[in-house]
Rosetta silent file (secondary structure, phi, psi, omega in degrees, C-alpha in Angstrom):
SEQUENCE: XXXXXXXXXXXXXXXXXXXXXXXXXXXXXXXXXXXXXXXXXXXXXXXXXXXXXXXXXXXXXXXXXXXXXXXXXXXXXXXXXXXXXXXXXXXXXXXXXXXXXXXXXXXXXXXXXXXXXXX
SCORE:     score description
SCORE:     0.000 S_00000001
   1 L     0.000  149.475 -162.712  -15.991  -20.358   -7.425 S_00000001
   2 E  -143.782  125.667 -166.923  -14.664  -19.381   -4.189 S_00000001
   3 E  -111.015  125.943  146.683  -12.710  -21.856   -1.502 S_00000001
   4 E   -69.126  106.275  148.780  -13.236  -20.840    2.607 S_00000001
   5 E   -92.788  146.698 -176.152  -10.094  -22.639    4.446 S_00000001
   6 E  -156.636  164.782 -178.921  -10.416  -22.774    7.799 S_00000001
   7 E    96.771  165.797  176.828   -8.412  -24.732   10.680 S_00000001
   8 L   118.321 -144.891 -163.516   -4.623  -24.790   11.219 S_00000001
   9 E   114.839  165.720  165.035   -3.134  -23.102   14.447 S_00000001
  10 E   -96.240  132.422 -172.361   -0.326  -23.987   16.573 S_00000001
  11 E  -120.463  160.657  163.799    0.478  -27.488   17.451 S_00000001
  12 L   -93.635  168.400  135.578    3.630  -28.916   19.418 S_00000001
  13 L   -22.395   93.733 -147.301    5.196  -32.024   17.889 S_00000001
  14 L   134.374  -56.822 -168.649    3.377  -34.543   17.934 S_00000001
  15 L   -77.491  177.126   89.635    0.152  -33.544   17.898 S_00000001
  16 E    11.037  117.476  166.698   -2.725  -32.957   15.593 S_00000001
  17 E  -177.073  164.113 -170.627   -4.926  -30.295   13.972 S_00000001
  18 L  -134.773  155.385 -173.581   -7.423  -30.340   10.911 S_00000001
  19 E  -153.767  133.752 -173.998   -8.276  -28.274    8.125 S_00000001
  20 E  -119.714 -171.396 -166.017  -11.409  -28.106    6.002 S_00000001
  21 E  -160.087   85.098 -168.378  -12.176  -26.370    2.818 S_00000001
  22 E  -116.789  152.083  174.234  -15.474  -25.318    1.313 S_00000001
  23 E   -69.235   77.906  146.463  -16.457  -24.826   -2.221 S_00000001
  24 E  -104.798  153.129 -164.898  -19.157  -21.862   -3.112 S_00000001
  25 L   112.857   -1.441  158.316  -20.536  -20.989   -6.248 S_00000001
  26 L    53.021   62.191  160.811  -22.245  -24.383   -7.082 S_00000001
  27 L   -69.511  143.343  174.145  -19.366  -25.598   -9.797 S_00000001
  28 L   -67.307  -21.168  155.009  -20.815  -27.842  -12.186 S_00000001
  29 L  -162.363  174.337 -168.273  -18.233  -30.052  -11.354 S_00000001
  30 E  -150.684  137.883 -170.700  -14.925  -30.214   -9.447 S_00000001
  31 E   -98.115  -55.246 -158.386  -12.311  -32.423  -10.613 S_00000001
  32 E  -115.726  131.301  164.512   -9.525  -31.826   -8.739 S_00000001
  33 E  -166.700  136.865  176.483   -9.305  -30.742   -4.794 S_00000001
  34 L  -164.654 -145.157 -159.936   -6.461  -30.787   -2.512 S_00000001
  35 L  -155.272   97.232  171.449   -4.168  -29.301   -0.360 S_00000001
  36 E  -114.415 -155.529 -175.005   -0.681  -27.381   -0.766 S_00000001
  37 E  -173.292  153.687 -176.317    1.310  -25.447    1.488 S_00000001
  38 E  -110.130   97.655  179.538    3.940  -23.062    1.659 S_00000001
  39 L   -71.670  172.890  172.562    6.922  -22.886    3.819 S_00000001
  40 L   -62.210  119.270 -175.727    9.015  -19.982    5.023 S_00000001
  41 L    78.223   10.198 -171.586   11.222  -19.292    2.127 S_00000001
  42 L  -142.857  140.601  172.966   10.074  -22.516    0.140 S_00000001
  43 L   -55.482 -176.462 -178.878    7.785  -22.839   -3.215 S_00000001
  44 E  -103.482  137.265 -174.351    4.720  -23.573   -2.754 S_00000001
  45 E  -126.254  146.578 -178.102    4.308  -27.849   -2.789 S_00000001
  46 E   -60.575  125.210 -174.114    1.640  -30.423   -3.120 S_00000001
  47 L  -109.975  -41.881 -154.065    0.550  -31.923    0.277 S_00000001
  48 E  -165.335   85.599 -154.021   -2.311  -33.779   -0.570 S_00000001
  49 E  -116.707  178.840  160.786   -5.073  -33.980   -3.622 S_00000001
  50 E  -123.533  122.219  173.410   -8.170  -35.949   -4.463 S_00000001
  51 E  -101.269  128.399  149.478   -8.393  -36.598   -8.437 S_00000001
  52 L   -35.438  -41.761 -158.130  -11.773  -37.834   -9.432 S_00000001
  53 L   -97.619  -17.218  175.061  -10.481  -40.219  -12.115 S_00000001
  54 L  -123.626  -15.106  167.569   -7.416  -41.537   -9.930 S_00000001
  55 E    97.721 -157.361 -173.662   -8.109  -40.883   -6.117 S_00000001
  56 E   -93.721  168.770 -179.020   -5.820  -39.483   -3.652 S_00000001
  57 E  -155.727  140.464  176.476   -2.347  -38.663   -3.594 S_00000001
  58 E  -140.486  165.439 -179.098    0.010  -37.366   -1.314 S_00000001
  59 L   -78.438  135.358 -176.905    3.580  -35.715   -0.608 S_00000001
  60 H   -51.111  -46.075 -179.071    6.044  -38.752    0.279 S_00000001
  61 H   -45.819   -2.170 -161.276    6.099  -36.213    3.601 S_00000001
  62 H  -142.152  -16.555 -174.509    3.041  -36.565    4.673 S_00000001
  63 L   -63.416  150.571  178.978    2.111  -40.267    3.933 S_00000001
  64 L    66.458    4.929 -174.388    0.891  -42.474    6.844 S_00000001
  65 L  -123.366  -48.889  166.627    0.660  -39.274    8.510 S_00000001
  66 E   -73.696  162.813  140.068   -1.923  -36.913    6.581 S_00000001
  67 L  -114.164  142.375  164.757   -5.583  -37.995    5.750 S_00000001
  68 L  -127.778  160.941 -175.062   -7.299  -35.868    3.089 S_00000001
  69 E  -163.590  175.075  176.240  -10.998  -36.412    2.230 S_00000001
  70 L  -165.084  148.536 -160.491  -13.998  -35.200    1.033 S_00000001
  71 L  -111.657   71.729 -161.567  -17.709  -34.450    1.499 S_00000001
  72 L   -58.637  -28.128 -166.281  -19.236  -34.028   -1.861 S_00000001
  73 L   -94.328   -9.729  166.917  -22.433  -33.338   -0.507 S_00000001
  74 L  -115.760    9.758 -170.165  -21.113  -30.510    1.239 S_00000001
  75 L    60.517   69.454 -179.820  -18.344  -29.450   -1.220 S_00000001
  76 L  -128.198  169.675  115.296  -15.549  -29.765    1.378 S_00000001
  77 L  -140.585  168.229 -141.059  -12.714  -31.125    1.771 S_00000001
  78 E  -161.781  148.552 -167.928  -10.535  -31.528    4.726 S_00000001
  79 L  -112.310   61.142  179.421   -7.180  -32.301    5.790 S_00000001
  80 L   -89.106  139.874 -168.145   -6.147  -34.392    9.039 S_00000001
  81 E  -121.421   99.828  164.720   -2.482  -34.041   10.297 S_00000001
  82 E  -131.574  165.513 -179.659   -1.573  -35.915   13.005 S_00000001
  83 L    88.730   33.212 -150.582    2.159  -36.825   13.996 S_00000001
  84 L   -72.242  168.646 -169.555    2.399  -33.121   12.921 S_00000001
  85 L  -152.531  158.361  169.752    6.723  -32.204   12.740 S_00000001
  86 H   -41.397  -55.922 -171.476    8.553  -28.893   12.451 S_00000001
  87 H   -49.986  -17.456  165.964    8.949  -29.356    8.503 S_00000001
  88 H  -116.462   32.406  152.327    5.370  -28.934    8.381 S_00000001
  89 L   -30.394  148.939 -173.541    5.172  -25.571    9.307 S_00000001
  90 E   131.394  170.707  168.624    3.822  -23.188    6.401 S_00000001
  91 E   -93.760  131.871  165.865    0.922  -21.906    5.043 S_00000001
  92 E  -121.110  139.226 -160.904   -1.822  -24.094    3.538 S_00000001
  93 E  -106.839  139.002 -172.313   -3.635  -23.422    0.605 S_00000001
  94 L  -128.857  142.912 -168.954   -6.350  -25.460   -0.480 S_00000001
  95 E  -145.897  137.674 -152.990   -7.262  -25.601   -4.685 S_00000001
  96 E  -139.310  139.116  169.106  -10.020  -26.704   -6.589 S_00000001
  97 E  -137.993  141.415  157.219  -10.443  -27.454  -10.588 S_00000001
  98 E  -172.307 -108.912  157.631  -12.801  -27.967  -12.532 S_00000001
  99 L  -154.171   94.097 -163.450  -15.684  -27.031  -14.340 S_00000001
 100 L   -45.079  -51.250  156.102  -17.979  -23.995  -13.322 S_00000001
 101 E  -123.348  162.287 -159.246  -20.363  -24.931  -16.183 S_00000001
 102 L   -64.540  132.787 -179.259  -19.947  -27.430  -18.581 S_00000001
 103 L    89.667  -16.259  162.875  -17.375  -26.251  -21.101 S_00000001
 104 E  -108.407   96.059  174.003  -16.332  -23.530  -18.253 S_00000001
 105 L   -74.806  163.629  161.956  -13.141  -24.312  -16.971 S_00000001
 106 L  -145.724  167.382  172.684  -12.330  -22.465  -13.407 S_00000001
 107 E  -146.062  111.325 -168.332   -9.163  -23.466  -11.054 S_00000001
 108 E  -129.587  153.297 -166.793   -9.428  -21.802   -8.017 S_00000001
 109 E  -121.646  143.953  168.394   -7.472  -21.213   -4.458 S_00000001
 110 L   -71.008 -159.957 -148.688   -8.244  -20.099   -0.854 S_00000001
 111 L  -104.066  -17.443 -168.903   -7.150  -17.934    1.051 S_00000001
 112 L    89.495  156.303  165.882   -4.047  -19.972    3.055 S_00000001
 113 L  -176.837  121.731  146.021   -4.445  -20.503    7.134 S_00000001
 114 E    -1.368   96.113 -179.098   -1.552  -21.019    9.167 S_00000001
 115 E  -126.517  145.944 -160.767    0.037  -24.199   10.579 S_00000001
 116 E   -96.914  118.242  159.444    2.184  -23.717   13.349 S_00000001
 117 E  -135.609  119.382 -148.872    4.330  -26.715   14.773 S_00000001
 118 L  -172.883  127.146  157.843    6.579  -25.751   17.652 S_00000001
 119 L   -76.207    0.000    0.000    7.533  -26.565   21.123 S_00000001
């Protein structure tokens, strides 16, 4: 199973930008999908997931500010940032669990893409 991230960029304060995430390899299921990110010099921390069995969740940092969501039919899921702030500069990583075939776990990550936020 293999995750494509795509999106990010440089933003000012303020602003905006989106980030999607697709799924290939036709997992038998996917459990788990979300969104973490990495700062300079900072672990890496949970910004956003979708749990099947419990729904989303987000970083206290990001609430009322992030949307995360997802397109099952295309195996995506995607990340809108608006109100974007310095602090959420970093890389983001987007990571998917589940089950390639039934009885096959896999947990797998992309590649990272860039978010910039800077006057």
């Amino acid at each position: 199973v293999q995750l494509q991230a795509s999106g990010g960029g440089l933003a000012q304060p303020g602003e905006s930008l989106g980030l999607s995430c697709a799924v290939s390899g036709s997992p038998f299921s996917i459990n788990h999908i979300g969104w973490y990110r990495q700062a300079p010099g900072k672990q890496r921390e949970l910004v956003a997931t979708i749990v099947t069995s419990s729904g989303t969740n987000y970083a206290d940092s990001v609430k009322g500010r992030f949307t995360i969501s997802r397109d099952n039919a295309k195996n995506t899921v995607y990340l809108q940032m608006n109100s974007l702030q310095s602090e959420d500069t970093g890389v983001y990583f987007c990571n998917a669990a589940g089950q390639y075939n039934p009885g096959v776990p896999f947990n797998s990550w992309g590649q990272g893409t860039l978010v910039t936020v800077s006057s």
